[in-house]
C-alpha positions in Angstrom: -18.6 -87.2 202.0 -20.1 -87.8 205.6 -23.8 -87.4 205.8 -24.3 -84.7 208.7 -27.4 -84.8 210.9 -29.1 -81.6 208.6 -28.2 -83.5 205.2 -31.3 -84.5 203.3 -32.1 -87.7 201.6 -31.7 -85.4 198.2 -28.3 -84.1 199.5 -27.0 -87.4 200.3 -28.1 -88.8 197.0 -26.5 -86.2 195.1 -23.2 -86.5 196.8 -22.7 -89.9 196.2 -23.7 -89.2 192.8 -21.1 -86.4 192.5 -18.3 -89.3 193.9 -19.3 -91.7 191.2 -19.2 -89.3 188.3 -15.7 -87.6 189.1 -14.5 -91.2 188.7 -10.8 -91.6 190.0 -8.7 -89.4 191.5 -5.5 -88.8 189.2 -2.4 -88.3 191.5 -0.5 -85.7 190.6 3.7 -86.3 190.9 5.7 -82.3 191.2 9.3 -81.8 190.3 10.6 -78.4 191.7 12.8 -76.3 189.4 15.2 -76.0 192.7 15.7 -80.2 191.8 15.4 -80.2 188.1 18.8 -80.0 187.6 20.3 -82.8 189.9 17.5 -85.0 188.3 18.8 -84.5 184.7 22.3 -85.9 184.3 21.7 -88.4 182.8 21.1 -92.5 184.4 19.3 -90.4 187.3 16.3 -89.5 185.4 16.0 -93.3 185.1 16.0 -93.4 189.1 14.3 -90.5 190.5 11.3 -91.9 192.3 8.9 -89.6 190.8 9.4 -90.3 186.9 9.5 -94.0 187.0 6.5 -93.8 189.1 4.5 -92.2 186.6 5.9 -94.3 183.5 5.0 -97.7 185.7 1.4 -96.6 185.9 1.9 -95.6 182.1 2.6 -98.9 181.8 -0.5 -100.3 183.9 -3.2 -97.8 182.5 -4.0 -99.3 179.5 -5.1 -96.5 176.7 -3.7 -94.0 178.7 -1.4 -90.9 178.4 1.4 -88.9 180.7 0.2 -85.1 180.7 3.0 -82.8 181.8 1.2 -79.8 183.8 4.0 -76.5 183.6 3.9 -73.4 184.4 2.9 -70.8 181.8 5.4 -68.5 179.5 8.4 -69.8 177.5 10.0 -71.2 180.2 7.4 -73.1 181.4 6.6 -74.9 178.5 10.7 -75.3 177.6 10.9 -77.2 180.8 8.0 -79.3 180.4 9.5 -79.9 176.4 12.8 -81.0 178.4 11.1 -83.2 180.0 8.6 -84.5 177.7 12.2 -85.1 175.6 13.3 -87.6 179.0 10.6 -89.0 179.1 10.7 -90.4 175.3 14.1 -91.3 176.0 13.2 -93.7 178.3 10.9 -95.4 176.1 7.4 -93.2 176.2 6.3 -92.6 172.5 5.8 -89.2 172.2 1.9 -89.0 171.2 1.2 -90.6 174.6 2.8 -87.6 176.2 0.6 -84.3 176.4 1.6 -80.6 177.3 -0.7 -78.5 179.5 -0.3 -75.5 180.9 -1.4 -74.6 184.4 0.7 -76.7 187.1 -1.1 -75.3 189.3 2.4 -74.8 191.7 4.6 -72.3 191.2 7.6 -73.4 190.2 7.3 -76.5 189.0 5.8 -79.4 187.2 3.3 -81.7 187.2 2.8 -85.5 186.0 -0.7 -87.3 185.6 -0.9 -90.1 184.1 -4.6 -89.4 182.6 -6.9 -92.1 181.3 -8.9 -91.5 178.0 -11.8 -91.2 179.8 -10.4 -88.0 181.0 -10.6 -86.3 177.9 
């Protein structure tokens, strides 16, 4: 945040404090339901950009977890179960995988990796 010319010293101060204590920002990786099902047959779940993303910073966060953000309702949480299955396919052990609902983007899903700090 940019101090403006009408910021106080007390304004500025509390910004910056704001910055520190939200801590990192945790990118946020959306698969559509439109491209769900080219993604799933099989060795291309292994390729698409987006899930091997999020397992390699799985594997460079130490201590931390994959949260799969879905859309509410059965289907929501069926697809992010699909997915959460994928996932320990490829190697993920299933406590380090957490469902949440709220994706925030209709129609599809959402993949933090979250540190424990997080929580």
């Amino acid at each position: 945040m940019m101090p403006t010319v009408g910021m106080t010293r007390a304004g500025l101060i509390a910004a910056l404090l704001t910055c520190l204590w939200a801590g990192p920002a945790r990118a946020t990786e959306y698969i559509s339901r439109d491209e769900w099902p080219v993604i799933q047959r099989g060795i291309q779940v292994t390729q698409y950009a987006r899930i091997a993303g999020v397992v390699d910073a799985l594997d460079r966060t130490e201590g931390a977890d994959i949260v799969i953000l879905h859309p509410g309702g059965a289907a929501g949480h069926d697809w992010a179960m699909e997915i959460r299955d994928w996932l320990v396919a490829l190697g993920v052990p299933s406590g380090m995988i957490t469902l949440r609902p709220g994706s925030g983007v209709p129609g599809a899903i959402g993949l933090q990796v979250e540190e424990q700090g997080y929580r």
